[in-house]
DSSP file (Angstrom, degrees, kcal/mol; ACC not computed):
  #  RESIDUE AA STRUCTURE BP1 BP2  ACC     N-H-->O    O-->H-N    N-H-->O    O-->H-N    TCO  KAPPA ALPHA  PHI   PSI    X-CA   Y-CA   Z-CA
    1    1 A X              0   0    0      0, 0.0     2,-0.3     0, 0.0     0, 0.0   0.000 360.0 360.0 360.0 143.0   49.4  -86.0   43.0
    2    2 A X    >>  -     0   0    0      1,-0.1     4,-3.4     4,-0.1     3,-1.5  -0.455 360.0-115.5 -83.3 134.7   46.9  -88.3   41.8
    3    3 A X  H 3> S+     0   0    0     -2,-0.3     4,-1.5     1,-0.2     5,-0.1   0.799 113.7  42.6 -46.7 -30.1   43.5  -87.0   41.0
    4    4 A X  H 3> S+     0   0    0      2,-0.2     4,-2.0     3,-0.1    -1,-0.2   0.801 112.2  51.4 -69.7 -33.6   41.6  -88.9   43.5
    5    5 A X  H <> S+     0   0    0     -3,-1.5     4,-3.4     2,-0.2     5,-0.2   0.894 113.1  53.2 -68.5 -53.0   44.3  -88.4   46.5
    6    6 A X  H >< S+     0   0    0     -4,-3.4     3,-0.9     1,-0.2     4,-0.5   0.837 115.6  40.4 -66.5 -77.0   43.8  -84.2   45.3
    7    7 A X  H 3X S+     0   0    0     -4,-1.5     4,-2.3     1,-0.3    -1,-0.2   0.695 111.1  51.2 -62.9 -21.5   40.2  -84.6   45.7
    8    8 A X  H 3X S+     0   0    0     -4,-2.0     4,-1.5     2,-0.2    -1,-0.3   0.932 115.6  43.7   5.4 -88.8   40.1  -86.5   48.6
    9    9 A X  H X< S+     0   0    0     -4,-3.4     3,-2.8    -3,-0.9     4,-0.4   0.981 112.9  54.3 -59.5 -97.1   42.5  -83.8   50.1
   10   10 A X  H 3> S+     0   0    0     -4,-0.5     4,-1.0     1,-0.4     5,-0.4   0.630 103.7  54.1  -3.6 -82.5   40.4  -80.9   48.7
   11   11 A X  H 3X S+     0   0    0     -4,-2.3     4,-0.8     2,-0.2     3,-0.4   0.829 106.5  49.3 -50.7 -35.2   37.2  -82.0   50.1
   12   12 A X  H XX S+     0   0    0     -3,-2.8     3,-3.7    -4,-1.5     4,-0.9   0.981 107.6  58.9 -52.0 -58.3   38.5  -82.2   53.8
   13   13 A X  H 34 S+     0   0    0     -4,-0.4    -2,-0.2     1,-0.3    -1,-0.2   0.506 103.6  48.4 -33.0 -43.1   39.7  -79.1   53.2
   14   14 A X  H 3X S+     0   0    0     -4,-1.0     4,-1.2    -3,-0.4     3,-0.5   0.433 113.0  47.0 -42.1 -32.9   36.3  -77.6   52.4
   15   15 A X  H <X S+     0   0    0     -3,-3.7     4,-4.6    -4,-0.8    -2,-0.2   0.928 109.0  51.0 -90.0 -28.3   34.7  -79.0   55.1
   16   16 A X  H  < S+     0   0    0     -4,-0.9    -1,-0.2     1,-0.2    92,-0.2  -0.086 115.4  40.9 -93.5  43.1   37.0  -78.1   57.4
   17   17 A X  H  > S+     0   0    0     -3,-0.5     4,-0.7    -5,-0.2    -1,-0.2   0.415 113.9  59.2-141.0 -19.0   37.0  -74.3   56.1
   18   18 A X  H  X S+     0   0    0     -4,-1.2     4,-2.9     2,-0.2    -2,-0.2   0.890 107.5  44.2 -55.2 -56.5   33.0  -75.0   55.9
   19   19 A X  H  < S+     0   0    0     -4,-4.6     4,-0.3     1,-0.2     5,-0.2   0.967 113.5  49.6 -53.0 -43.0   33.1  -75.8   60.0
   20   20 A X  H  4 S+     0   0    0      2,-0.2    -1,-0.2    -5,-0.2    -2,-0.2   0.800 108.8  55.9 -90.3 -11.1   35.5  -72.5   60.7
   21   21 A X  H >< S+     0   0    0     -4,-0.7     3,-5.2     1,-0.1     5,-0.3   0.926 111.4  44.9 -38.3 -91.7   32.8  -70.3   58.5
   22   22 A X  T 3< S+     0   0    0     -4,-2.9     3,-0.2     1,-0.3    -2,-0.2   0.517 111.0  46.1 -56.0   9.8   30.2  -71.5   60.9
   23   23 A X  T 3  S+     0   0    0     -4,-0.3    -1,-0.3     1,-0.2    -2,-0.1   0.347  96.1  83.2-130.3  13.8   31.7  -71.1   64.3
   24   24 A X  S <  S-     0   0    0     -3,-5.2     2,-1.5    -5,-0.2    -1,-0.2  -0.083  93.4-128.6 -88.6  53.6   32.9  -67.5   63.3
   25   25 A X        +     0   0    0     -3,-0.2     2,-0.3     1,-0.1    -3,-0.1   0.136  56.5 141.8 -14.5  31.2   30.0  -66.0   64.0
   26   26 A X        -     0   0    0     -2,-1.5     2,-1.2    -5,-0.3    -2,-0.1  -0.609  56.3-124.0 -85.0 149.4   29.4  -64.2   61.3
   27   27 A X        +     0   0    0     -2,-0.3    16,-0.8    71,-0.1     2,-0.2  -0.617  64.8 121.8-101.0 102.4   25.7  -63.9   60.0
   28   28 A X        -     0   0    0     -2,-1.2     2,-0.4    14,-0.2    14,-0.2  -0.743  68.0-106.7-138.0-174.5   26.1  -65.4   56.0
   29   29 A X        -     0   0    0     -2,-0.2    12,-2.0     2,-0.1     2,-0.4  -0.941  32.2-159.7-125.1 152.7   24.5  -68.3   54.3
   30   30 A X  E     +A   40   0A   0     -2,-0.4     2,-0.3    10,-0.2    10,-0.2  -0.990  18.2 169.3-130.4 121.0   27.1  -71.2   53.9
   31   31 A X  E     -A   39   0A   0      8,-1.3     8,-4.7    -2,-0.4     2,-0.7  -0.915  22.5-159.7-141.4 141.6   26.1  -73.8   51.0
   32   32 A X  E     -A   38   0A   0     -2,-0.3     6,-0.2     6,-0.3     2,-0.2  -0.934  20.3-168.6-109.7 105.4   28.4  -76.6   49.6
   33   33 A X  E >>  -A   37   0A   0      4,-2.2     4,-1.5    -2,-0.7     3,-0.7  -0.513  34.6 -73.3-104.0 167.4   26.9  -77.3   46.5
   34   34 A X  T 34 S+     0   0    0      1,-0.2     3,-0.5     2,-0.2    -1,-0.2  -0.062 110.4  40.3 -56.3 172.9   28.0  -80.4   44.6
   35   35 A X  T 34 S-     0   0    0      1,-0.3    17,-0.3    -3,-0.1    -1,-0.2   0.497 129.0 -63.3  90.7  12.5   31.5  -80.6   42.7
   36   36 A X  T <4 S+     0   0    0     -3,-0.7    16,-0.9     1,-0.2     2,-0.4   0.751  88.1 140.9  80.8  23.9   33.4  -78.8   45.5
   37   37 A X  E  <  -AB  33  51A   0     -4,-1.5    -4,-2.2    -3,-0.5     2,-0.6  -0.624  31.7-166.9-109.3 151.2   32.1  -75.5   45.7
   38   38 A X  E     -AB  32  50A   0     12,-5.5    12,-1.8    -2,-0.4    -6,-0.3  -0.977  16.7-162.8-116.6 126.8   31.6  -73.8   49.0
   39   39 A X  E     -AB  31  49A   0     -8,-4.7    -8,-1.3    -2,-0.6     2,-0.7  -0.986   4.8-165.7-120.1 147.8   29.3  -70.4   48.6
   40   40 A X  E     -AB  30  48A   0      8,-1.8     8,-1.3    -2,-0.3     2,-0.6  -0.986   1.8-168.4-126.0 119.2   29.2  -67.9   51.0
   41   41 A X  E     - B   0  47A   0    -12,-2.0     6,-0.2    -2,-0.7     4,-0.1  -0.811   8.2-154.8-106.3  74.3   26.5  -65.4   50.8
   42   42 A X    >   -     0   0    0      4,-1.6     3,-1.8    -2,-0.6   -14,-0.2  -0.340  33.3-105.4 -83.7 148.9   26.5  -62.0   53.1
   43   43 A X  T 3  S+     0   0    0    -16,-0.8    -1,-0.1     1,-0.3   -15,-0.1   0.520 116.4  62.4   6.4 -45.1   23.9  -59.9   54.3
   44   44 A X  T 3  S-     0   0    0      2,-0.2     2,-1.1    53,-0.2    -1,-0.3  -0.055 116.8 -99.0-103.7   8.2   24.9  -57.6   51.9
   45   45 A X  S <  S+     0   0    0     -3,-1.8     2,-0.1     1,-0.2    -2,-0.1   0.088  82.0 122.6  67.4 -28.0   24.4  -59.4   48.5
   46   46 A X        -     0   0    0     -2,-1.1    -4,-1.6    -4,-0.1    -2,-0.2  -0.403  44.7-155.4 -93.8 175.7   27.6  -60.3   48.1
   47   47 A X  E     -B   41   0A   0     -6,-0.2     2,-0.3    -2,-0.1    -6,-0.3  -0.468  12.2-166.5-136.4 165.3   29.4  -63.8   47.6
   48   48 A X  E     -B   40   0A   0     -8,-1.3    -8,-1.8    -2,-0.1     2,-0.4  -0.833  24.3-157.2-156.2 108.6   33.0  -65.4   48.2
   49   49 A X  E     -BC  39  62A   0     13,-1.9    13,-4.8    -2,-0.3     2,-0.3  -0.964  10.8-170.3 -98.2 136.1   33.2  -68.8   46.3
   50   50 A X  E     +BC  38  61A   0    -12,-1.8   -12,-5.5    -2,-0.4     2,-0.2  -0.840  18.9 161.4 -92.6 141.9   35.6  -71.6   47.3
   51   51 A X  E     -BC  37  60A   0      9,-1.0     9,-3.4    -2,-0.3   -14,-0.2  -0.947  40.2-111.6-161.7 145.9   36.0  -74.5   45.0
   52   52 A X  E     - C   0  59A   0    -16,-0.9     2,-0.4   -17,-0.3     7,-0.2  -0.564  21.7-163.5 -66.6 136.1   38.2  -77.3   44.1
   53   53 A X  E  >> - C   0  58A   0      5,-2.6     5,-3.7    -2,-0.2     4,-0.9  -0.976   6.2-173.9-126.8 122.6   39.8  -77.1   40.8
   54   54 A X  T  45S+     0   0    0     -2,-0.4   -47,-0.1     3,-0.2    -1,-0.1   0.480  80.1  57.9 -90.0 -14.9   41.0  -80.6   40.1
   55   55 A X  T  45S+     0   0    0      3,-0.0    -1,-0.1    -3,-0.0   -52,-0.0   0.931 115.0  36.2 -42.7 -74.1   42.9  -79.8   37.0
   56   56 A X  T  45S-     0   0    0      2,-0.1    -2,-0.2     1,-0.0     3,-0.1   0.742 103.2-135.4 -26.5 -44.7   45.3  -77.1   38.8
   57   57 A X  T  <5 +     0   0    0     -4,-0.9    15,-0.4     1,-0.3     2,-0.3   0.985  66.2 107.7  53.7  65.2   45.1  -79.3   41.5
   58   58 A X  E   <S-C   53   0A   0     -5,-3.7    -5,-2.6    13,-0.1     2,-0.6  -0.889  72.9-101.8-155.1-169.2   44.5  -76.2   43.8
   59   59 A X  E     -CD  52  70A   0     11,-0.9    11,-1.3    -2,-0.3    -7,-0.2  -0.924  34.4-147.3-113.7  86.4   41.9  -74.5   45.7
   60   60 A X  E     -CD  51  69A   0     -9,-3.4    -9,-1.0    -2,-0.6     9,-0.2  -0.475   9.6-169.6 -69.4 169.6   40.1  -71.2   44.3
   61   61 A X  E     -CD  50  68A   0      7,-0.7     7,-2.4   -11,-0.2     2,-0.6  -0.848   4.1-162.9-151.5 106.2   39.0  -68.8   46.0
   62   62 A X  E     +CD  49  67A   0    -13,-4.8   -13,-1.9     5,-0.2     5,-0.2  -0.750  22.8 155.3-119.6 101.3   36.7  -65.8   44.3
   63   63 A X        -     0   0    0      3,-1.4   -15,-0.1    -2,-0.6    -2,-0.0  -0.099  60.4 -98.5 -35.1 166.0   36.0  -62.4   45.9
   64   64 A X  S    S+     0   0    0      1,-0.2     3,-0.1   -17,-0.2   -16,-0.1   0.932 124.9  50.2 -75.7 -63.4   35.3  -59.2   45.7
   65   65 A X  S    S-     0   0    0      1,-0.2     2,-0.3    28,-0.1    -1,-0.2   0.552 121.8 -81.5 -16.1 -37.6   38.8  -58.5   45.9
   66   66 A X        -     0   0    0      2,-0.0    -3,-1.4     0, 0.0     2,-0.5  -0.841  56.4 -47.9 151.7-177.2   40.0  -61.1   43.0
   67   67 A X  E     -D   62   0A   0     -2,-0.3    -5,-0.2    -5,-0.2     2,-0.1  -0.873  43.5-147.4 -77.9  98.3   40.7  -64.5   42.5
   68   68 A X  E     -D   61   0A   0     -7,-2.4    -7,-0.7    -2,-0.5     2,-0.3  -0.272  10.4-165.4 -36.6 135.3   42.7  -67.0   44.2
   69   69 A X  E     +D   60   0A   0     -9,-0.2    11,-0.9    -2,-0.1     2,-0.7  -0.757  14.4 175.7-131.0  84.8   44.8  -69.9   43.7
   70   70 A X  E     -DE  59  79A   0    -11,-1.3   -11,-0.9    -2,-0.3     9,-0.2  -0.760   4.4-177.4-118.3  94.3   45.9  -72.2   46.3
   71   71 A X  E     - E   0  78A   0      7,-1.5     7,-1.2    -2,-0.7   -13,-0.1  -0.456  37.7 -90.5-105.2-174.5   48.0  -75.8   46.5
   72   72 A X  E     + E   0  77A   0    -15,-0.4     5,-0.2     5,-0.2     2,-0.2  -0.303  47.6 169.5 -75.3 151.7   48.9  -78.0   48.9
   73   73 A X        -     0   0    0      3,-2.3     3,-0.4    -2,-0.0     5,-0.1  -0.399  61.1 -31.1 162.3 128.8   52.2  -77.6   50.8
   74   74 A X  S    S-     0   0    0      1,-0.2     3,-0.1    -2,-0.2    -2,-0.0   0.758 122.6 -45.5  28.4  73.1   53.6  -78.9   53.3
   75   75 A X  S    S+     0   0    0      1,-0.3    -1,-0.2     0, 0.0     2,-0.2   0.482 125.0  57.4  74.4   4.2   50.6  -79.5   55.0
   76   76 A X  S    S-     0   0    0     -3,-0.4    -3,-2.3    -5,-0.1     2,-0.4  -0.673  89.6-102.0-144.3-147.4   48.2  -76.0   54.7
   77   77 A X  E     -E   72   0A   0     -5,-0.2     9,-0.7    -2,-0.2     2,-0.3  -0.685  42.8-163.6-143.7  89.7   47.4  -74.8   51.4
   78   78 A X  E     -EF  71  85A   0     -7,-1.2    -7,-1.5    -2,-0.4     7,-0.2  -0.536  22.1-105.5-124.2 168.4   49.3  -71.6   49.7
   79   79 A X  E  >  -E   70   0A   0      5,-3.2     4,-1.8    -2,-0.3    -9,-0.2  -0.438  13.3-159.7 -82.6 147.7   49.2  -69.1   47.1
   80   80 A X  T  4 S+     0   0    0    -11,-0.9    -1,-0.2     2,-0.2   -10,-0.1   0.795  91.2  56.3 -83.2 -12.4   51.4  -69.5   44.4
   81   81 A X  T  4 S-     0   0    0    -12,-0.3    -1,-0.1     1,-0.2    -2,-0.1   0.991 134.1  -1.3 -59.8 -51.5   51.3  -65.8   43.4
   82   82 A X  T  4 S-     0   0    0      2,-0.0    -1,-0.2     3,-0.0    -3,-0.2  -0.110  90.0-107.2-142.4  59.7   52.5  -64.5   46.9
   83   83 A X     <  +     0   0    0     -4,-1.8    -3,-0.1    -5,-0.2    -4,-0.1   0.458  66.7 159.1  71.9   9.6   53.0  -67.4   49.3
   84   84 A X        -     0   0    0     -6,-0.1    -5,-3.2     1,-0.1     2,-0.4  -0.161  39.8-119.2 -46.8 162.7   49.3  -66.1   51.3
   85   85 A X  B     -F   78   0A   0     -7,-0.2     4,-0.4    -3,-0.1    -7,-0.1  -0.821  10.1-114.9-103.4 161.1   47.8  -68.8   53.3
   86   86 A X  S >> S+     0   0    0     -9,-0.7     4,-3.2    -2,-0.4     3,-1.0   0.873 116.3  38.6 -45.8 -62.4   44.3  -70.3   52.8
   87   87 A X  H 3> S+     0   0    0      2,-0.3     4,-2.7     1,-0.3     5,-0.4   0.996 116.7  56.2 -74.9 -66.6   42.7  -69.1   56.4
   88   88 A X  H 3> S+     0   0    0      1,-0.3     4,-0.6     2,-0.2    -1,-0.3   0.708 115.3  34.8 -52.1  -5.2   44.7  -65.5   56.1
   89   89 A X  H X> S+     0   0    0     -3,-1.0     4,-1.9    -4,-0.4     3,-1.7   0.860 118.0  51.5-124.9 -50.0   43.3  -64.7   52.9
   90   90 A X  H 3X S+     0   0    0     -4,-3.2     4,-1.5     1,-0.3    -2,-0.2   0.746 109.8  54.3 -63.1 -25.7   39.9  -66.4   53.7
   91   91 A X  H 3X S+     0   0    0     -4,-2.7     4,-0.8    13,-0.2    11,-0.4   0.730 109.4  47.2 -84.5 -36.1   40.1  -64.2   57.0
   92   92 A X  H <X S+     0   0    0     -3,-1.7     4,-3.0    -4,-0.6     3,-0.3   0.917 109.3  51.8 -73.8 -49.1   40.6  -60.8   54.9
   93   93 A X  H  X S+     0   0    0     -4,-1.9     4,-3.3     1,-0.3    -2,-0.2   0.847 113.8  39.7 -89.7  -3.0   37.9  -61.3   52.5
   94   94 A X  H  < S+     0   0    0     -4,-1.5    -1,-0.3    -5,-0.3     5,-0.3   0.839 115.8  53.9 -87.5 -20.5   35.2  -62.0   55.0
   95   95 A X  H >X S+     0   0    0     -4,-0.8     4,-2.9    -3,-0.3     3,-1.0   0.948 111.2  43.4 -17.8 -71.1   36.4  -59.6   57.0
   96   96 A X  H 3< S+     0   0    0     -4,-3.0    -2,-0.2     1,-0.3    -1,-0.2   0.899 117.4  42.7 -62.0 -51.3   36.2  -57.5   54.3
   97   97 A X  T 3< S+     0   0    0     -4,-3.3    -1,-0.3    -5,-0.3    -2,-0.2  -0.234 118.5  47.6 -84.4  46.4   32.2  -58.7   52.8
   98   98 A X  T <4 S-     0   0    0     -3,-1.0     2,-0.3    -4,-0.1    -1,-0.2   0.044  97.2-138.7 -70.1 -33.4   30.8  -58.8   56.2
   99   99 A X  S  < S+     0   0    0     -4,-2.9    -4,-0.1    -5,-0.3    -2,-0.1  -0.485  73.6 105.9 109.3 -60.3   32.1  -55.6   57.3
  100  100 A X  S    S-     0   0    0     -2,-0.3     2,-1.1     1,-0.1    -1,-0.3   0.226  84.0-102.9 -92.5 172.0   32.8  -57.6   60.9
  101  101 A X        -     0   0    0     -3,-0.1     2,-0.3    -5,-0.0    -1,-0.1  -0.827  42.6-166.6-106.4 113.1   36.4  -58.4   61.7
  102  102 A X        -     0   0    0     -2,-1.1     2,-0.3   -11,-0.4    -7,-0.2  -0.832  17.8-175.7-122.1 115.2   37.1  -62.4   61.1
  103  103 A X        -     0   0    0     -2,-0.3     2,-0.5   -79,-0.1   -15,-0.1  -0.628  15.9-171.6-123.3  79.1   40.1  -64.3   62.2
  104  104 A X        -     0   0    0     -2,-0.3     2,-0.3   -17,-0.1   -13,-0.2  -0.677   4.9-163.9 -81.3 112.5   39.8  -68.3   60.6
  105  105 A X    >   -     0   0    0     -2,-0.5     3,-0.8   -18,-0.1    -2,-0.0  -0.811  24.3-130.8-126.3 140.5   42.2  -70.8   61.8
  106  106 A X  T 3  S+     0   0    0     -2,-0.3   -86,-0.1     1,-0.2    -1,-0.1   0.548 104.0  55.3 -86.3 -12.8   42.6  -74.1   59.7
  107  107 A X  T 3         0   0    0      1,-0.2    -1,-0.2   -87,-0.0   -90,-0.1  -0.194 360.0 360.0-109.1  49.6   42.2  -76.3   63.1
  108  108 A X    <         0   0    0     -3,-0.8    -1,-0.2   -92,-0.2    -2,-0.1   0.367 360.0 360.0-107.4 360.0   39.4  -74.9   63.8
């Protein structure tokens, strides 16, 4: 995939994982700071960054739990270590730093 198509792609993705952040109704601070990073900030001092890595041509995701890796395929976005999806693993680890029980759907 050509580097412009993968960011492209990458940034919808981001907004549209930005939108199902805010309408789960958990109380965090949501900032999408330049270059493709999404940071998510709880209550609680701790943080879950998403970012485009446009080398990899994937989707990170860094928790309290670990690090993430995520490409495109066939139309969602999955890990290559153990086939997780984007939303399910974004849905455990706010779940997990918020305390409150988080269910994130990618057409949301």
């Amino acid at each position: 995939m050509e580097e412009s198509a993968f960011n492209a792609l990458a940034e919808a993705e981001l907004t549209k994982i930005e939108s199902a952040l805010e309408a789960c109704g958990v109380d965090m601070d949501i900032e999408l700071k330049p270059g493709g990073v999404l940071e998510l900030e709880f209550d609680n001092g701790s943080k879950v960054i998403i970012n485009r890595h446009t080398a990899a041509r994937e989707i990170w995701v860094a928790a309290k739990s670990g690090g993430f890796h995520f490409r495109p395929e066939n139309g969602g976005w999955i890990a290559g270590r153990d086939g997780a999806e984007l939303y399910a693993l974004l849905s455990r680890v706010v779940s997990e730093q918020s305390g409150e029980q988080v269910v994130l759907s990618g057409g949301a």
